[in-house]
N, C-alpha and C positions, 0 to 999 in steps of 0.2 A: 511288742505285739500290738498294743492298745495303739500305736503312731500308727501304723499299717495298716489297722483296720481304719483307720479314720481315712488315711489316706486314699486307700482303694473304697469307701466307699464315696470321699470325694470326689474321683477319677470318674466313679459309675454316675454318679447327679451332675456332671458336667457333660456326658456322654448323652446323656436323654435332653438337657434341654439344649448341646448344640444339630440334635439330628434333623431341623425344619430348615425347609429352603422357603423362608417367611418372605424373601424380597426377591423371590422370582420373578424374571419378565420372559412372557414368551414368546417367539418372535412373530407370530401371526399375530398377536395383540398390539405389536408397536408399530407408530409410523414412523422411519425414518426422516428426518428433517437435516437439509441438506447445507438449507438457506433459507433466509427469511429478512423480507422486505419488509419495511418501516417507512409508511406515510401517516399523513393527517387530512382527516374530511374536510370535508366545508363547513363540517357543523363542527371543528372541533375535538373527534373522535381519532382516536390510535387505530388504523385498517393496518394489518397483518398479512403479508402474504409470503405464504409456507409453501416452498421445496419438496417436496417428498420423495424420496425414491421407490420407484416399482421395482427390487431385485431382480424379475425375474425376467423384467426387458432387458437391464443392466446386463447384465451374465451373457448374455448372446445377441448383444444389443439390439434394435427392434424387434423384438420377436411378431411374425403369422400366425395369423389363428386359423380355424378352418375355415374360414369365408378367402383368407389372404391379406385382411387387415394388419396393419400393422398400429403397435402400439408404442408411446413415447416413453425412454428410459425417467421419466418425474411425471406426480401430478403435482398439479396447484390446488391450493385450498387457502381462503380467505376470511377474515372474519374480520369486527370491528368492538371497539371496548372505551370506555373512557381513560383506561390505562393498558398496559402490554401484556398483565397479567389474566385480565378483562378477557380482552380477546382471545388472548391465547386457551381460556375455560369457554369462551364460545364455539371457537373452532370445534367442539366435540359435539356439535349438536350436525356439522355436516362431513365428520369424517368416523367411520367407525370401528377406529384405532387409535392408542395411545397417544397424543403425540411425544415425541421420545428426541429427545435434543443433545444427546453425547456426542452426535457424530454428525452436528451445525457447524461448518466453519466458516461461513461466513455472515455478516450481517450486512443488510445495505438500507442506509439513511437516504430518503427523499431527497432533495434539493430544499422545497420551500419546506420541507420541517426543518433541514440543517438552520436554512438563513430565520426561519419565524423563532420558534420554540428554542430549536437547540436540541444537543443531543444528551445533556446533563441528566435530565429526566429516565431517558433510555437505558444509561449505564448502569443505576439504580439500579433496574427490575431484571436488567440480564446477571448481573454481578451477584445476588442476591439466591439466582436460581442455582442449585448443589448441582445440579445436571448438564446446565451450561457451562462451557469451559471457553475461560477468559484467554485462551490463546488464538479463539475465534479471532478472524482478517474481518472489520470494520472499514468499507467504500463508502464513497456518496455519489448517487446521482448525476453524474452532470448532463443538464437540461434533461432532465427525465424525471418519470416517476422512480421509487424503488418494486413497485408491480411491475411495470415494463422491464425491467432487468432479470428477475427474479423468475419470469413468464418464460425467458428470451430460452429457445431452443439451439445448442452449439452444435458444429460438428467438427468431429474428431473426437474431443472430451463428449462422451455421451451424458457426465454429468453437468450440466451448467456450471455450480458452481467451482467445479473444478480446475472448466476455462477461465474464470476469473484467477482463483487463485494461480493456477499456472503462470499465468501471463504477466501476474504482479510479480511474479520469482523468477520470470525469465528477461522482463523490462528492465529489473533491478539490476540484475545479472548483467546484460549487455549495454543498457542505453543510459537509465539514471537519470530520468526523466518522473520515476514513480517508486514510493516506501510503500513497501508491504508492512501494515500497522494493526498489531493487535489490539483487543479490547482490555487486557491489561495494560499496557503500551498508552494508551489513550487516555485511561482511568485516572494514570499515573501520571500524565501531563497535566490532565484537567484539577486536581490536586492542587497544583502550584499558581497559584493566583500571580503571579508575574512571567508568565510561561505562555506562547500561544500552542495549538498543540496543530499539527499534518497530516490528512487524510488521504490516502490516494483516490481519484475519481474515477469511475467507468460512465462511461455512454453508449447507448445504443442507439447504432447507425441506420439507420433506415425504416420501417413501417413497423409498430409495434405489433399489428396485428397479423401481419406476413411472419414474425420474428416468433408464433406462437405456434406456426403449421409445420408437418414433419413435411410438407413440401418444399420449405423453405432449407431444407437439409438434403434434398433428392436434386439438388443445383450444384456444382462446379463452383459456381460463384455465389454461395445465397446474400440475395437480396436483403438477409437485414443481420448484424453481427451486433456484439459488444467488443468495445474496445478501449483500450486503457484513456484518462482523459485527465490528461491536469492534476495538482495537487491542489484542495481545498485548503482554504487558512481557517481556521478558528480560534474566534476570541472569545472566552470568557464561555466556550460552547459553541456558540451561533457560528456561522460559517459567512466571514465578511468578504473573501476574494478567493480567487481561482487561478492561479501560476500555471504558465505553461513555459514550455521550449525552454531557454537560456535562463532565465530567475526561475523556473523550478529546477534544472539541471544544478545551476550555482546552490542552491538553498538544500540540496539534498547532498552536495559535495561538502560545505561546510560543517553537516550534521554529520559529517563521516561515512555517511553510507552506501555512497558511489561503490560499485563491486569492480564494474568496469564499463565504461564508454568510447565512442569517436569523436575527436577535436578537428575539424576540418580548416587548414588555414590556406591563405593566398598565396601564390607563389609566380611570377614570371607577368604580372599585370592580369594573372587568369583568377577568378575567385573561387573559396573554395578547391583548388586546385592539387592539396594531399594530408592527404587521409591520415591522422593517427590514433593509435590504439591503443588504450590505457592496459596497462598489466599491474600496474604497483601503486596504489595511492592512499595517500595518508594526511590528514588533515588534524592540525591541532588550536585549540583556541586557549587562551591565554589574557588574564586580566589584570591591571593596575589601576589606582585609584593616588590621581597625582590631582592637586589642590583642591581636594574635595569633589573631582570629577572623574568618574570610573571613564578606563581606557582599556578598549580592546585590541589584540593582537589577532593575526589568522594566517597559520602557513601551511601551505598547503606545498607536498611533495608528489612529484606524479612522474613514473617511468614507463615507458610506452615501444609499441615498434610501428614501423612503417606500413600501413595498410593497402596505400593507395599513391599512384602520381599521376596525373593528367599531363603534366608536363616533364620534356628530359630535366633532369636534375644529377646530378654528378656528386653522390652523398658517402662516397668515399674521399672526399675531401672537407677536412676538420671544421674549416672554417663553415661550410655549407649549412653543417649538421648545427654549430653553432650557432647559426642563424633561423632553424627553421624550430630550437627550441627556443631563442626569443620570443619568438613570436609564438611559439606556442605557451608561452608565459603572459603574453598580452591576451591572450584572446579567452585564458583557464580567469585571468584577475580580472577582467570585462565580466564574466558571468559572475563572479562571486560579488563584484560591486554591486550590481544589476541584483541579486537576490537581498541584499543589503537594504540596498534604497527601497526596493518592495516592500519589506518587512518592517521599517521604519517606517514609508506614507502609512502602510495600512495601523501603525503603533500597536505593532503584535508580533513579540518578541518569538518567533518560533525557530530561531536558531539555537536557543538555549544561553545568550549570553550574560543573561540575567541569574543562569545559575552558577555559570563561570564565575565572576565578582563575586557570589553569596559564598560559589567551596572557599574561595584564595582570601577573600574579606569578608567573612560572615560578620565583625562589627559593624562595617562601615556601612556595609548593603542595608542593616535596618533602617537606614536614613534614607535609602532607596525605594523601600521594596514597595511602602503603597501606591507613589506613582510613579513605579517605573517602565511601566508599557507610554504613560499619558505624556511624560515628561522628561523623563532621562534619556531611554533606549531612544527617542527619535531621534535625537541631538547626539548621539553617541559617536565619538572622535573612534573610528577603527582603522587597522594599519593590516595593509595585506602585501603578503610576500609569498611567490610560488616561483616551485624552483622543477623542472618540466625536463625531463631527459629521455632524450631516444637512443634504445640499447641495440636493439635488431633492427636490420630491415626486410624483415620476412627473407625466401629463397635467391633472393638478388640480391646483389649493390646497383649494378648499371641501369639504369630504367632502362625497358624495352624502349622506351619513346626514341631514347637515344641512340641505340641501333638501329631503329627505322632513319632515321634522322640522317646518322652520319653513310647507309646504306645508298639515299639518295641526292647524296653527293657527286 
């Protein structure tokens, strides 16, 4: 009996001190923060520019008021600090709401604070904060502020950073030109002091200040967009180069993360003349350390179908098909050379092959590892082999070309 009583009245003093809703938030008191840009003054100073969502544009997107105004699905709010935390406690003196950062997905770094400062510093004070979530997508600028970005009004996605994100999930997806990179993702590269680490870049194309009017959305065509730009290199943090086309295509095929692309090759003296379409691809790297010299391997597998001919082609005939996957063997190991060479001038290992040697030789690589960006990786002996196969040819074999063809005969 005496267990029971103890127990029930331990039950009832558990009961009184769980009934407070002590960490309430209410939703009138918080600002959503959607995005949030990261530059540096002139003087020096962390300027901050915060996303916020208005719900109750979002919901029914531009909402009328009684005049007929229309109002924008985000405000902007700015502030400045000698650090992120700084600013981010200043912002309360021009907004008068929480700011509330659960539901930040993205961040975007300036240009000249990636290349001056670095974004070392940054990862600290977002990492740090319980509210922030490291699965946030981390851009940079290219040729731009991160206020112009962060300002930039979209249409379709009524939230800005939405279009960002989308675009880096659907680039991925079809072209492979851009890595969607989180701030975990990035923490975790910067981490490995023989690692470079891969940013995706956005730019805004047109008038910053046209990019901020809901006129610029009441257009067919508006005048000022954001749109996917380059992958940034970073070394050691700071951001030394900017890959575009074919050595960022290659550079993000070798990290495995191509989802799927088009390889366009020559065919008949015509350039560019058919289209292929990746469905299957798979890349593996592999390392040996033969006379005291680490050796990399890279193969890359790729199954695809036919997308496109500009010219007749007769691809019901074996040998044809043979032929136009050579060549699409020549033209997949041209890109991956091309991201190779990139990554060695700049000696900033962002292929990861410095941590390939370290899983398969972690003795060996000690002898490596303090100058292996300065002085191994650039001299780095690698053997690439790609084996390119086309399975379909979409709803034909014959090209039309070729019934026009032999029609005017």
């Amino acid at each position: 009996m005496k267990r029971k009583g103890a127990f029930l009245l331990l039950m009832l003093t558990i009961t009184f001190l769980l009934t407070s809703c002590w960490s309430k938030k209410e939703l009138t008191d918080l600002a959503i923060v959607s995005a949030m840009g990261i530059d540096k003054t002139k003087d020096g100073r962390y300027h901050l520019t915060f996303q916020i969502i208005n719900p109750g544009n979002v919901a029914g997107g531009m909402q009328g008021g009684g005049g007929g105004t229309q109002s924008p699905p985000i405000t902007i709010y700015s502030a400045s600090g000698d650090n992120i935390v700084e600013a981010s406690r200043r912002a309360s003196g021009r907004i008068s709401r929480r700011l509330y950062y659960a539901h930040a997905n993205l961040v975007v770094v300036g240009e000249k604070l990636a290349k001056g400062e670095g974004i070392d510093t940054l990862i600290d004070g977002l990492d740090r904060d319980p509210e922030f979530r490291n699965t946030s997508t981390l851009v940079i600028a290219n040729h731009s502020t991160a206020a112009d970005l962060v300002k930039t009004l979209t249409p379709v996605d009524k939230i800005p950073a939405n279009k960002v994100l989308k675009t880096l999930e659907f680039t991925e997806r079809k072209w492979g030109e851009n890595v969607k990179t989180s701030l975990q993702e990035v923490t975790k590269s910067l981490e490995s002091p023989e690692r470079g680490t891969v940013v995706s870049g956005f730019r805004l194309m047109g008038n910053p200040q046209q990019a901020q009017k809901l006129s610029n959305l009441q257009e067919s065509a508006p005048e000022a967009t954001l749109q996917a730009s380059g992958i940034a290199v970073l070394k050691q943090g700071k951001l030394v180069d900017w890959l575009y086309g074919e050595s960022a295509r290659g550079t993000v095929w070798i990290l495995d993360k191509i989802q799927g692309t088009d390889i366009n090759i020559d065919w008949g003296g015509r350039k560019q003349a058919i289209a292929y379409q990746t469905v299957r691809q798979k890349t593996s790297v592999s390392a040996q350390v033969e006379n005291g010299q680490p050796h990399i391997s890279v193969h890359t597998r790729v199954e695809g179908d036919i997308g496109d001919m500009e010219v007749p082609v007769d691809i019901t005939n074996p040998k044809v098909i043979t032929k136009i996957e050579q060549s699409l063997r020549k033209e997949i190991k041209n890109e991956l050379k091309q991201a190779i060479e990139r990554a060695q001038k700049n000696k900033t290992d962002i292929l990861g092959f410095g941590e390939v040697v370290h899983r398969t030789r972690p003795n060996q690589f000690k002898k490596f590892k303090t100058e292996w960006n300065d002085v191994y990786f650039p001299k780095l002996d690698v053997d690439i082999t790609v084996e390119a196969y086309v399975r379909r040819a979409g709803l034909r074999n014959k090209s039309f070309l070729s019934g026009v063809k032999e029609n005017q005969k």
